[in-house]
DODREN-289891 format. One line per 10 residues: their letters; for each residue x, z, y of N, C-alpha, C, O. Coordinates in steps of 0.1 Angstrom, whole numbers. Layout:
% residues N
a) X Z Y X Z Y X Z Y X Z Y; ...
***
This chain:
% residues 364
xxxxxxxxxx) -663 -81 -94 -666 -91 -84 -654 -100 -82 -643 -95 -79; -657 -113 -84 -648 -119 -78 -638 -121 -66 -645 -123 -55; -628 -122 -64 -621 -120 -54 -623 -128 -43 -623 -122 -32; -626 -141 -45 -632 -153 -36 -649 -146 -27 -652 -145 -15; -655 -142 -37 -667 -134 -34 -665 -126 -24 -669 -129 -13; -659 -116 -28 -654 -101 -22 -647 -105 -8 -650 -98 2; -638 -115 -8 -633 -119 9 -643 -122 17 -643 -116 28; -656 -132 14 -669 -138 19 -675 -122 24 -678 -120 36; -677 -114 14 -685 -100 15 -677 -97 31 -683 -97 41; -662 -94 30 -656 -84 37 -660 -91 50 -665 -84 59
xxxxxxxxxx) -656 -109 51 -658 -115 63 -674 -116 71 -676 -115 83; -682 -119 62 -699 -112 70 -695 -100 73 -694 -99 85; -691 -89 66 -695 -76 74 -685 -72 85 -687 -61 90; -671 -83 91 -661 -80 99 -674 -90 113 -678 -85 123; -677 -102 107 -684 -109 119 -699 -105 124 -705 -111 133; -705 -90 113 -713 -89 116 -715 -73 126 -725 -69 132; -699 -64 123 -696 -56 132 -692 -63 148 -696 -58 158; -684 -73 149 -683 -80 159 -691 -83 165 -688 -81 177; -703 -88 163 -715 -93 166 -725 -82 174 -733 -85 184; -723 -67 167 -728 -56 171 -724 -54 183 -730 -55 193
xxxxxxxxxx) -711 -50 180 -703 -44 194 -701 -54 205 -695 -51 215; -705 -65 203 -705 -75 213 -719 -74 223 -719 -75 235; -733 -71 211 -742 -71 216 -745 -58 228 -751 -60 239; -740 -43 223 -738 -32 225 -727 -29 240 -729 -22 250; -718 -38 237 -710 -30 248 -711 -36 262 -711 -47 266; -713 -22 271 -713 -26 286 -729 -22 286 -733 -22 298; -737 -19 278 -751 -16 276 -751 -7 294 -742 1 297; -761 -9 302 -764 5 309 -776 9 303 -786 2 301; -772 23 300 -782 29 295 -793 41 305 -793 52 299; -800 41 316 -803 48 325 -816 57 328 -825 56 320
xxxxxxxxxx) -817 63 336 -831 72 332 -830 75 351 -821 74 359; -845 80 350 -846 79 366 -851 94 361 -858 98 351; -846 102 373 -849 120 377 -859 123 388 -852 127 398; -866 123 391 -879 127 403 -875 136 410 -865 143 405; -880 138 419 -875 149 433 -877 166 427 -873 177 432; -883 164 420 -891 178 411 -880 184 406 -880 196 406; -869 176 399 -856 187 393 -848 182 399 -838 177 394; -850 181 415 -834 184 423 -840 196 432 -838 194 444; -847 208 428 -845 218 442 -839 225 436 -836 235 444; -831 226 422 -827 243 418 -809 232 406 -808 223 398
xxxxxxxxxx) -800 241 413 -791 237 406 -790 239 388 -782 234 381; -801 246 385 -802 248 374 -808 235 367 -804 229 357; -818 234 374 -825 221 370 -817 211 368 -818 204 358; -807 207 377 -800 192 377 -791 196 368 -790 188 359; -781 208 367 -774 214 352 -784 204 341 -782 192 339; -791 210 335 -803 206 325 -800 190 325 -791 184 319; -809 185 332 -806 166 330 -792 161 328 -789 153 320; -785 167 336 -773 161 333 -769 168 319 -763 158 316; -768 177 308 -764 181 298 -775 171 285 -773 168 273; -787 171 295 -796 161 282 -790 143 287 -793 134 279
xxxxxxxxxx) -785 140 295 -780 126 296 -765 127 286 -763 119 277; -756 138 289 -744 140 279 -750 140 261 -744 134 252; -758 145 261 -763 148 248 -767 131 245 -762 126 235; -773 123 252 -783 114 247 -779 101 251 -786 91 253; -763 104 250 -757 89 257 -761 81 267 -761 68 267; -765 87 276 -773 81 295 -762 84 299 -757 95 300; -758 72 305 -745 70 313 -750 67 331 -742 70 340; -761 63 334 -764 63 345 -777 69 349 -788 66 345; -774 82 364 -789 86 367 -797 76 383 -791 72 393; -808 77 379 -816 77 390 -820 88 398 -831 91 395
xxxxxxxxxx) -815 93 406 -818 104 410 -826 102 421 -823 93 429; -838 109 424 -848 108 437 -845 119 451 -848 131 452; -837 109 461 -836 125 470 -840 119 481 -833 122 491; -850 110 485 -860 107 490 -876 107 490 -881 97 496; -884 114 487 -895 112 480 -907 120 495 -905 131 500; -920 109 499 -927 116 501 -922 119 521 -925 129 528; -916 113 524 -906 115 540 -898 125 538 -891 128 548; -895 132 525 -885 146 534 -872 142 521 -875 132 514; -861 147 518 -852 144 520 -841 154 513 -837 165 519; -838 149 501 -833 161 491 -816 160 495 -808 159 486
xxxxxxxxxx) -812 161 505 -794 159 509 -794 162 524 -805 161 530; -783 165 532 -783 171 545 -785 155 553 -776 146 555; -796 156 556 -799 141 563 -797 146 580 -799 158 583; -792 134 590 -796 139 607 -806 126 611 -809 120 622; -810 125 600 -822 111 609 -834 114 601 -843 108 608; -839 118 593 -852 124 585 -852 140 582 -844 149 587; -860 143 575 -871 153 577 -862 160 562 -859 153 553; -857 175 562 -847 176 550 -858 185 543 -869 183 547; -855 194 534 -865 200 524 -852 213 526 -840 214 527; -864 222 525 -857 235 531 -849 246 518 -851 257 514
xxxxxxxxxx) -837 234 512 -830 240 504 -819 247 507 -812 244 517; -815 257 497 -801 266 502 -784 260 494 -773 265 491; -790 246 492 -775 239 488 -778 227 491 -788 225 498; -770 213 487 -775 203 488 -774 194 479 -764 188 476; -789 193 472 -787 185 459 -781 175 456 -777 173 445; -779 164 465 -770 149 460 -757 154 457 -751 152 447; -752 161 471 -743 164 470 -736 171 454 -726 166 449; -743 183 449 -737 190 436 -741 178 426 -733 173 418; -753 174 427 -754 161 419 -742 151 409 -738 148 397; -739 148 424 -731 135 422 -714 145 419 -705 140 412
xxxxxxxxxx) -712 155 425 -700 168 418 -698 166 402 -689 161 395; -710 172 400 -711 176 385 -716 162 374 -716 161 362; -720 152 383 -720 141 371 -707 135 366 -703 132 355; -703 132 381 -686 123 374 -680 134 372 -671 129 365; -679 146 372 -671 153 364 -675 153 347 -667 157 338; -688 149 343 -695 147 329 -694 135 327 -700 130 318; -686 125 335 -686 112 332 -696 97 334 -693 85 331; -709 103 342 -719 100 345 -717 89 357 -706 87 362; -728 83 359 -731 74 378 -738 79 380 -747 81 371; -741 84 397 -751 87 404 -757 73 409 -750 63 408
xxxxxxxxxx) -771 71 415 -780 64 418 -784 70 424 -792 78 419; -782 69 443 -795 78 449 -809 69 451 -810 58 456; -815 73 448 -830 65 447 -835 74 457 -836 86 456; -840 63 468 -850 68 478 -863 55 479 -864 43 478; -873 67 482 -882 58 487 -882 54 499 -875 59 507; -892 41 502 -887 29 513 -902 37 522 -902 49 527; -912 30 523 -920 26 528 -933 39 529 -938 44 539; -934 43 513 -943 54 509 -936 65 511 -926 69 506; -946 70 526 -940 83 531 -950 101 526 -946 112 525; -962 94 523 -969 107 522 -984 102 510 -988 91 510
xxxxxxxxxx) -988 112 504 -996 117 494 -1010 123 495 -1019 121 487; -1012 132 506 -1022 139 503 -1032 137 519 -1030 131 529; -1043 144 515 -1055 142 524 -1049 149 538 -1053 144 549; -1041 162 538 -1038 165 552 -1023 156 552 -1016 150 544; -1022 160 568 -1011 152 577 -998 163 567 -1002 170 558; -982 165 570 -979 173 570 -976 182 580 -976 179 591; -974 197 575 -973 203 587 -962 206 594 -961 213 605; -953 200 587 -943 198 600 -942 189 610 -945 177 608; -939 194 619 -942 181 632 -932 165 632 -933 153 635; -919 178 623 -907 169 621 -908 155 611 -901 145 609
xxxxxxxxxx) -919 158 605 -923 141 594 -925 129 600 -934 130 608; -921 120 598 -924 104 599 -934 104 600 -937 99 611; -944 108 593 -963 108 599 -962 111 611 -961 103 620; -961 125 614 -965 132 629 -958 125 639 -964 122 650; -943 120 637 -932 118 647 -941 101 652 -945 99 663; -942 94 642 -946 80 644 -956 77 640 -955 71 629; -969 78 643 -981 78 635 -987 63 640 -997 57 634; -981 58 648 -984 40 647 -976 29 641 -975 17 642; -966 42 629 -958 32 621 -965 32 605 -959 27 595; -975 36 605 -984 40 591 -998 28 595 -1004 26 605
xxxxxxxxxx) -999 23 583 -1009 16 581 -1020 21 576 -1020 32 571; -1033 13 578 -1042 18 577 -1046 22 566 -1045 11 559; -1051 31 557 -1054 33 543 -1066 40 540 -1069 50 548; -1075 36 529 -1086 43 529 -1086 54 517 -1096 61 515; -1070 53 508 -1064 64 503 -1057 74 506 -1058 76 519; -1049 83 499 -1044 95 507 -1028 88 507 -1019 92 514; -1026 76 495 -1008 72 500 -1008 66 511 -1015 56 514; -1000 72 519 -993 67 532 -981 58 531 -970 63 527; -982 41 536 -972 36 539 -969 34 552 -978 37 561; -953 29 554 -951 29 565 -952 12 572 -945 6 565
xxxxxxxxxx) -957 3 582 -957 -9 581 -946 -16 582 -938 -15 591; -945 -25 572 -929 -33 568 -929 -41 580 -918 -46 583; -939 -43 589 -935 -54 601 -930 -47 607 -919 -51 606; -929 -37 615 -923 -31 622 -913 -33 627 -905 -28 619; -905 -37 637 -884 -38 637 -882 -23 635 -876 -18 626; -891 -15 648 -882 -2 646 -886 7 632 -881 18 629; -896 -1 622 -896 6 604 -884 1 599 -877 8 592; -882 -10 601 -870 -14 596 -856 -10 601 -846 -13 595; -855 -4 612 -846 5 617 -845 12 610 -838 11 600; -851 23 613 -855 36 606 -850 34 592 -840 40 591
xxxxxxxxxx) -853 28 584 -852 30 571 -840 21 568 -835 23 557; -835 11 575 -823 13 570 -809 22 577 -798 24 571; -810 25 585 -804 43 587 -805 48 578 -795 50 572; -817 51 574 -815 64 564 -808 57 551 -800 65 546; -808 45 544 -805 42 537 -783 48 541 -774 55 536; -785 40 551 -767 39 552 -758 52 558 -747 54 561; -772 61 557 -763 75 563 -763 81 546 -754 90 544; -769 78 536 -767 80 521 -756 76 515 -751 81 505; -751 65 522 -744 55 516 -723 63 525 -711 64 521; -729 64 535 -714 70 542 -713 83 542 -703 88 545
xxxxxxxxxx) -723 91 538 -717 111 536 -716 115 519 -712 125 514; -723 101 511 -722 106 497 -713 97 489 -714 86 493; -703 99 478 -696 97 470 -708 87 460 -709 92 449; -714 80 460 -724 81 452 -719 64 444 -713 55 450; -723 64 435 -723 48 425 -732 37 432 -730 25 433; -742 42 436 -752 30 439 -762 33 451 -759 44 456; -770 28 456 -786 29 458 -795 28 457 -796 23 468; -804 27 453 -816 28 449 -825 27 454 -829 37 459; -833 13 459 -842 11 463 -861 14 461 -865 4 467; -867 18 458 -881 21 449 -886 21 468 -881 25 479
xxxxxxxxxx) -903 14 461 -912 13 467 -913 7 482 -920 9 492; -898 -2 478 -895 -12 487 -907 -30 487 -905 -42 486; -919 -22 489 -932 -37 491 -941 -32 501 -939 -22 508; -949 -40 500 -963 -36 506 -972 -29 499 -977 -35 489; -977 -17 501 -988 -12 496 -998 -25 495 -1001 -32 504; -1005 -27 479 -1010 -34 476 -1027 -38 483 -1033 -49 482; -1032 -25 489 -1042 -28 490 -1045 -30 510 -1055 -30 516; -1029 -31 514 -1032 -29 532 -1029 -50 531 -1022 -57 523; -1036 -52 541 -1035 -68 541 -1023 -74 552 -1021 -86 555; -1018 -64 555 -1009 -67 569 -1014 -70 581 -1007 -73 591
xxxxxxxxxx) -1026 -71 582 -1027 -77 598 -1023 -68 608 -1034 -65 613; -1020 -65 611 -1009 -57 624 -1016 -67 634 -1025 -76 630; -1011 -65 648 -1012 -74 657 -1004 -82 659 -1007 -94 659; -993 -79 660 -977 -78 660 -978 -95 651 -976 -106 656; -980 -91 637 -981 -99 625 -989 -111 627 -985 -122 625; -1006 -107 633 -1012 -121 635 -1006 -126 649 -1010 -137 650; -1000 -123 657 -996 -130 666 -988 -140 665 -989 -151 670; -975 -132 653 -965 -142 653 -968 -152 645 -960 -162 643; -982 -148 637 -988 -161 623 -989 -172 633 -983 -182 632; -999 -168 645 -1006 -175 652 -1002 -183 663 -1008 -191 670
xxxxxxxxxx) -989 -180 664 -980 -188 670 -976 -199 666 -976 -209 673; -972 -200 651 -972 -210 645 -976 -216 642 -972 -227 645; -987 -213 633 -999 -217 625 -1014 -220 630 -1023 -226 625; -1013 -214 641 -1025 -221 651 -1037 -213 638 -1045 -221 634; -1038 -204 634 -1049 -198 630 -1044 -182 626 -1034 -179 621; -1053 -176 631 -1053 -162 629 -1053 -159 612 -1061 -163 604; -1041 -148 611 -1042 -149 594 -1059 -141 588 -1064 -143 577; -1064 -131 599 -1071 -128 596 -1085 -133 590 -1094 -125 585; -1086 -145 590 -1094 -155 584 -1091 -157 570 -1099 -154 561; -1079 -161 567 -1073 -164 555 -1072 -152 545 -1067 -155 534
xxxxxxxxxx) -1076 -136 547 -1071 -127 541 -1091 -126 540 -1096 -128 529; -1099 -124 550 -1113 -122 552 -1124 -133 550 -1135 -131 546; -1119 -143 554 -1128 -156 552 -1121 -165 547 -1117 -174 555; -1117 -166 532 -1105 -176 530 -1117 -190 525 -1112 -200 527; -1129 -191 521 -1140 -198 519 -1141 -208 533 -1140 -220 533; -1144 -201 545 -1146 -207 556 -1131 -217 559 -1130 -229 561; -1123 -208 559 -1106 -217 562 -1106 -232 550 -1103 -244 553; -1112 -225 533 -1113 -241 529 -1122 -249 532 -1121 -261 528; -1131 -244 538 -1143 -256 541 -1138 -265 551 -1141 -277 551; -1125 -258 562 -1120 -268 575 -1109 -273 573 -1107 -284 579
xxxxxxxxxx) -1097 -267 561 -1086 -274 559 -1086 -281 547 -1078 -290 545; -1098 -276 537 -1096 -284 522 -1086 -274 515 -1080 -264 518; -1089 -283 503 -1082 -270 492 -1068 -268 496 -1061 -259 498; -1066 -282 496 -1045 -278 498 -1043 -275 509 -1031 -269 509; -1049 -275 524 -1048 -266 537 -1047 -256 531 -1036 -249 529; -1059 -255 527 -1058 -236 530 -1050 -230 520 -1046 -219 524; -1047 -233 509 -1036 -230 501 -1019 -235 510 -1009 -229 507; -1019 -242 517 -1007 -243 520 -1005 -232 532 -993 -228 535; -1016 -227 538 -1018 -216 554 -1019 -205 540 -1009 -199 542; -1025 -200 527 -1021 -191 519 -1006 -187 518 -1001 -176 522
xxxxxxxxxx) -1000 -197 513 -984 -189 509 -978 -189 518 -968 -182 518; -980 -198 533 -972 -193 544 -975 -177 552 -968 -171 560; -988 -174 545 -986 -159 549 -982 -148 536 -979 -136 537; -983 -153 526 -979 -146 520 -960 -149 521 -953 -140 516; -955 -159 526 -941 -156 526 -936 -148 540 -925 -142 542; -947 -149 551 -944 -141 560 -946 -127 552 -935 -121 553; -952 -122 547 -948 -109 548 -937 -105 533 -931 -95 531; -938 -117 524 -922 -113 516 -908 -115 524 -896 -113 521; -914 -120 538 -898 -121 548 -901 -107 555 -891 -101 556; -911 -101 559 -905 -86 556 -901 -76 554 -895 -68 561
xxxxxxxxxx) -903 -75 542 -895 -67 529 -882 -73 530 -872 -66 534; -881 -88 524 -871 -90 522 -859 -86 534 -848 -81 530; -861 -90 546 -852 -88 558 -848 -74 557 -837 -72 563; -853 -63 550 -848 -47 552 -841 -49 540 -831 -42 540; -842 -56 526 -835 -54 521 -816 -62 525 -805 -56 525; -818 -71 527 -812 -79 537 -802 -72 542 -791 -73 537; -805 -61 554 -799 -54 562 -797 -47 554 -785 -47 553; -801 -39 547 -795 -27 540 -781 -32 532 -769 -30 533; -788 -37 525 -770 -46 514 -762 -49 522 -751 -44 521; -763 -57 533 -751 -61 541 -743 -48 548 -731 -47 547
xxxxxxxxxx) -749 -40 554 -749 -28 559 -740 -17 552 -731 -10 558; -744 -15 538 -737 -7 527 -726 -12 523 -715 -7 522; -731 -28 519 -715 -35 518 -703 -32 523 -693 -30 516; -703 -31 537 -694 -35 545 -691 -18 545 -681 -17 552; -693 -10 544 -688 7 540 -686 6 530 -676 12 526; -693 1 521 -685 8 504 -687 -9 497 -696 -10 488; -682 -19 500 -676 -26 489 -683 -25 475 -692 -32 472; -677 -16 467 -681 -13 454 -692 -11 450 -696 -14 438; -701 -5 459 -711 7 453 -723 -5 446 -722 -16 451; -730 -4 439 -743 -12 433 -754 -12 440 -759 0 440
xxxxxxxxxx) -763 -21 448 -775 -21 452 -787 -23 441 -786 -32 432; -795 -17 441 -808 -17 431 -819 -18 433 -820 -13 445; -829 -21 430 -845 -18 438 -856 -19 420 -856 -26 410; -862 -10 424 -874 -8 410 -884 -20 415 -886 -21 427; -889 -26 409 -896 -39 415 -907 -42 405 -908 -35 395; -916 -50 407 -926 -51 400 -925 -59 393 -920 -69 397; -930 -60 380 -928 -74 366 -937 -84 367 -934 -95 362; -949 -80 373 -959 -95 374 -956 -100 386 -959 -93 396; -949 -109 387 -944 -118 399 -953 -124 402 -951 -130 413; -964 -125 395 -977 -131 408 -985 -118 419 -988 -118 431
xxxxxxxxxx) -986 -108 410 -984 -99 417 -975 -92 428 -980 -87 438; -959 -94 425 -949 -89 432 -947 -95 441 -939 -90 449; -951 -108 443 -948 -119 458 -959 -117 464 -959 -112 476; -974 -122 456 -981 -124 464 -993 -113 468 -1003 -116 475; -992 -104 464 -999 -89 469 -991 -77 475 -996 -69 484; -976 -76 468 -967 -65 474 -955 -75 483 -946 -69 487; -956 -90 485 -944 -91 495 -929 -88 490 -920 -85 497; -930 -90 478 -917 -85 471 -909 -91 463 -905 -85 453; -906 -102 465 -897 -116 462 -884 -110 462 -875 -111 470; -885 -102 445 -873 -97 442 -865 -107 432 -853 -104 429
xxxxxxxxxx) -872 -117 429 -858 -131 427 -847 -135 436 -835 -138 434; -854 -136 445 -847 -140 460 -836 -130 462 -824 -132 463; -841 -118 461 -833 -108 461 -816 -106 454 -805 -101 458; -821 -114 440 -810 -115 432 -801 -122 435 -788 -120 436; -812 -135 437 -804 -147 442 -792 -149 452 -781 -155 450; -796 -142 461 -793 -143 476 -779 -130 475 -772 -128 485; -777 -124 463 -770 -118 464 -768 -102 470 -757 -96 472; -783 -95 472 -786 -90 483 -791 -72 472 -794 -61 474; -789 -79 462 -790 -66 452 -783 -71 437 -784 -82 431; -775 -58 432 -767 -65 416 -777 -56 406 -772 -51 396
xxxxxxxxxx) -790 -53 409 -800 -50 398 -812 -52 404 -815 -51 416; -819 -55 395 -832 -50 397 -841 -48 384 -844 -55 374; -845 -35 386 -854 -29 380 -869 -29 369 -877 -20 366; -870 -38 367 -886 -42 366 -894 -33 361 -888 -28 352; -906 -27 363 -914 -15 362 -923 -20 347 -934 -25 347; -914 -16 335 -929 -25 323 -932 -12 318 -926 -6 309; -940 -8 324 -949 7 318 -962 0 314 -969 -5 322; -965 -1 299 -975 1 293 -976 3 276 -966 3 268; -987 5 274 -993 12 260 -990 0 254 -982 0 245; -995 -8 258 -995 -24 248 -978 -27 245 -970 -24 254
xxxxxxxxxx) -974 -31 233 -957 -37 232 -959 -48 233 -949 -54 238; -968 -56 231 -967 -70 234 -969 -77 250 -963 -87 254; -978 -68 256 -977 -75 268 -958 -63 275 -949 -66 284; -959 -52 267 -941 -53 273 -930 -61 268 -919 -60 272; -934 -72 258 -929 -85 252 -925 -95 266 -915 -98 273; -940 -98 266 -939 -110 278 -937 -108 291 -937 -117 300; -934 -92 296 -931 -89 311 -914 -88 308 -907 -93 317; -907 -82 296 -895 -84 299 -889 -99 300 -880 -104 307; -899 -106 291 -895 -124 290 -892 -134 303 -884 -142 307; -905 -128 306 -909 -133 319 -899 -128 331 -893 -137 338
xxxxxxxxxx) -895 -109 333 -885 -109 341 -873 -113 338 -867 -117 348; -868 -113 330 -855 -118 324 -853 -132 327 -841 -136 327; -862 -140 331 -864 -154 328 -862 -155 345 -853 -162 350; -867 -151 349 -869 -153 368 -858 -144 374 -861 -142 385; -848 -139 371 -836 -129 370 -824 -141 370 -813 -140 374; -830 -153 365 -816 -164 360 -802 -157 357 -801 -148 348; -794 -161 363 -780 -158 355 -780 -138 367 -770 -130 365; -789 -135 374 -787 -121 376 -789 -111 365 -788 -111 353; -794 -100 378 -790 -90 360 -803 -79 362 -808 -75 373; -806 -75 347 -824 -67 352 -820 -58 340 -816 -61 329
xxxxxxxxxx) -822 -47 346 -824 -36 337 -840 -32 334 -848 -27 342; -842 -33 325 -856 -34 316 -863 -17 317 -862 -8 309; -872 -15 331 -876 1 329 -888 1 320 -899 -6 321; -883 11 312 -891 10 304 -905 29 302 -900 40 304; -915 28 300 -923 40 300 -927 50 286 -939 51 282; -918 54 282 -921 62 272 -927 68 273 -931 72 262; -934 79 289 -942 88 289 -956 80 289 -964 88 293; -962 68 286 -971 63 278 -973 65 267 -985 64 265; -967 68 259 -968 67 241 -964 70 238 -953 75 243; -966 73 227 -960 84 215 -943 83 213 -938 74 219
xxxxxxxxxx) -936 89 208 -923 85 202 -921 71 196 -914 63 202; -928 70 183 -930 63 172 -932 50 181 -925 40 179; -942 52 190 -948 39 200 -936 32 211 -935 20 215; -930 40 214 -920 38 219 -906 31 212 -899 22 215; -905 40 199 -891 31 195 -897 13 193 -888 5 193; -909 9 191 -916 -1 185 -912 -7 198 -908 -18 196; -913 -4 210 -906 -9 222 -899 -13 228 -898 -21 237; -888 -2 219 -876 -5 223 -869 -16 211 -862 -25 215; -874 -13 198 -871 -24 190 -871 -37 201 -860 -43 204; -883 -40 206 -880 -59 216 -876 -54 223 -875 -64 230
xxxxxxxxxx) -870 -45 231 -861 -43 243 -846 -49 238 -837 -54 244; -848 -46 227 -834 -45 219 -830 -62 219 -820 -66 224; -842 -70 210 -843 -79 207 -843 -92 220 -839 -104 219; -849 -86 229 -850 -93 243 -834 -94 248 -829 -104 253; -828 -82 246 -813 -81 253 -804 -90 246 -794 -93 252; -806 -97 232 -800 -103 226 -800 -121 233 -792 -130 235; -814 -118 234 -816 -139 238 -817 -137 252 -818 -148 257; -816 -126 262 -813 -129 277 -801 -126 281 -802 -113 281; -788 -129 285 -779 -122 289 -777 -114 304 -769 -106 308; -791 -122 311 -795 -116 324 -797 -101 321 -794 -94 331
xxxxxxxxxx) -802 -93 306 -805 -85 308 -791 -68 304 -787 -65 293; -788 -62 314 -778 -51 315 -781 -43 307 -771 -40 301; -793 -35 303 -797 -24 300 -808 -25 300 -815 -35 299; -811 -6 302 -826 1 303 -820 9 312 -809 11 316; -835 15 316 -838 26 320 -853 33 319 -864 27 322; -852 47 314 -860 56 310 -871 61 321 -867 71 326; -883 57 327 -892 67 334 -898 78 323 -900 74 311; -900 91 326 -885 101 335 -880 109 324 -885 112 313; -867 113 332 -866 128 326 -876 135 322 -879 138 311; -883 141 338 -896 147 337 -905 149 327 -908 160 322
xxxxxxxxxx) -909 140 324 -919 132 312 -915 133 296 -924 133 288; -900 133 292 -903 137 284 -886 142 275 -882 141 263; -880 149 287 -871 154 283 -873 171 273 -864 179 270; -884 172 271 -885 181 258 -889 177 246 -892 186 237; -889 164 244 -891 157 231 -882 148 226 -884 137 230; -871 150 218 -855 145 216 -858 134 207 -849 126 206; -870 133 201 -877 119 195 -872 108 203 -864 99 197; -875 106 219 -876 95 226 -866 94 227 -864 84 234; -855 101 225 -841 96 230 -837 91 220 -828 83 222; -840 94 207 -834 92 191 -836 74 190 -828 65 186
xxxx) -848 71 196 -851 58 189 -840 49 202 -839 37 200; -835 54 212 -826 45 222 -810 46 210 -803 36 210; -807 55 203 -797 56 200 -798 44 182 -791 34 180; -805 48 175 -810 36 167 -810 19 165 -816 14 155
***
């Protein structure tokens, strides 16, 4: 080989290792843990030795789920363990090198067809802070001041008894199928707006026949940004709140990827969020079978993230291994043309931490 040759050879493969490790480093690579393996220190042993094995540098951990409360809480409902999981948690990860993420849930307090039977739950204690539902999930109502009390307490009593890297926002929206009319809500619509929103959610045909198309589209997004002010106001308080105790720590929220969806059915105007500086992640939930529509939901969030930062959650317990690395292939390829985008993160442990396939194709 010629010598002139041979320099060209050496120089592609010096600018094409550069290229790698440029694209690669600072990767967060993350996985969310469900409340299911924080009751037994054995369990959380386990994930944390399969995140060491599988180069997961950051957990999600759930010690919120459901109103009760996986850490020694004095303002919610605790789960009747003989240690305290955040706590050995967040011990034994930075000692393995790891970040903790307490992830709690916001709003979704309860699951099943009975009440619970402790008196001490959010259901029983405040049962005119639950919305109306013709399912068994129980939310709590985002208009509320004193819901938005309530939950951001519990957020910042997480934030000042635990060592912890971040927090973790999930299931910070509106249950998609409650419409918000509170009283509370149409009052203060109707203050303004000289029409009860309950028209516009129930008779939105009659409202266009009196205001015309662009009325009632214009009385549309003013209620739909009343209830993304909200949401948003708790996240609001919460970030400023944490801020000002821990500086450092990362705010996060799992958020929804169809943004016509995430504003205008769940109240969840998590651009704003970015924007406004009020969280340094967010999450986007692209769980599906199809890789092409997980094509255009990363594109799409990445794209509405602007110069913020989105970690790409991705659902392997949809699909096969095989189906999965094909996903992560454009996750890969997405991370290159968006620089909004930080990472991943894995929905869950749970799901499919006994199949070492799904971790192989993240390391690939």
């Amino acid at each position: 080989m010629k010598p002139q040759l041979l320099r060209r050879l050496i120089l592609s493969l010096l600018i094409l290792c550069i290229w790698w490790v440029n694209c690669s480093y600072g990767e967060v690579r993350a996985m969310w843990i469900t409340r299911f393996q924080m009751d037994s220190k054995q369990k959380i042993d386990n994930f944390i030795e399969t995140a060491k094995k599988h180069s997961i540098d950051t957990l999600f951990v759930q010690v919120m789920g459901r109103g009760q409360a996986y850490y020694r809480s004095d303002l919610v409902l605790n789960m009747d363990l003989d240690f305290d999981p955040l706590e050995y948690t967040v011990e034994k990860s930075h000692s393995s090198g790891l970040k903790v993420h307490a992830w709690l849930n916001a709003y979704y307090v309860w699951s099943s067809p009975e009440a619970p039977s402790d008196p001490g739950h959010v259901i029983n204690l405040h049962p005119d802070w639950i919305v109306p539902s013709s399912s068994n999930m129980k939310y709590l109502d985002p208009a509320k001041k004193e819901v938005k009390k309530y939950l951001r307490d519990m957020y910042l009593e997480v934030a000042d008894k635990y060592d912890v890297d971040g927090i973790h926002m999930d299931y910070i929206r509106y249950d998609g199928a409650y419409d918000g009319l509170d009283m509370e809500s149409r009052r203060a619509f109707s203050d303004v707006h000289w029409l009860d929103p309950f028209f516009i959610v129930h008779y939105p045909q009659s409202v266009r026949d009196y205001y015309g198309d662009q009325g009632y589209e214009k009385l549309r997004r003013h209620w739909i940004d009343h209830k993304c002010r909200q949401v948003s106001e708790l996240v609001r308080d919460i970030s400023s709140g944490v801020r000002k105790r821990k500086p450092g720590i990362a705010l996060s929220a799992a958020v929804f990827q169809e943004l016509d969806s995430a504003i205008g059915r769940k109240g969840q105007n998590w651009p704003l969020w970015i924007n406004e500086g009020w969280i340094d992640l967010a999450v986007p939930m692209i769980y599906s079978r199809d890789a092409e529509l997980v094509r255009r939901r990363i594109r799409q969030s990445a794209s509405a993230a602007g110069a913020g930062n989105i970690l790409v959650g991705l659902g392997p317990y949809l699909v096969s291994p095989k189906d999965f690395g094909e996903q992560f292939v454009i996750y890969r390829k997405m991370k290159r043309e968006y620089p909004s985008i930080l990472g991943f993160s894995l929905f869950s442990y749970d799901a499919i931490s006994s199949e070492a396939a799904y971790f192989d194709k993240t390391k690939k």
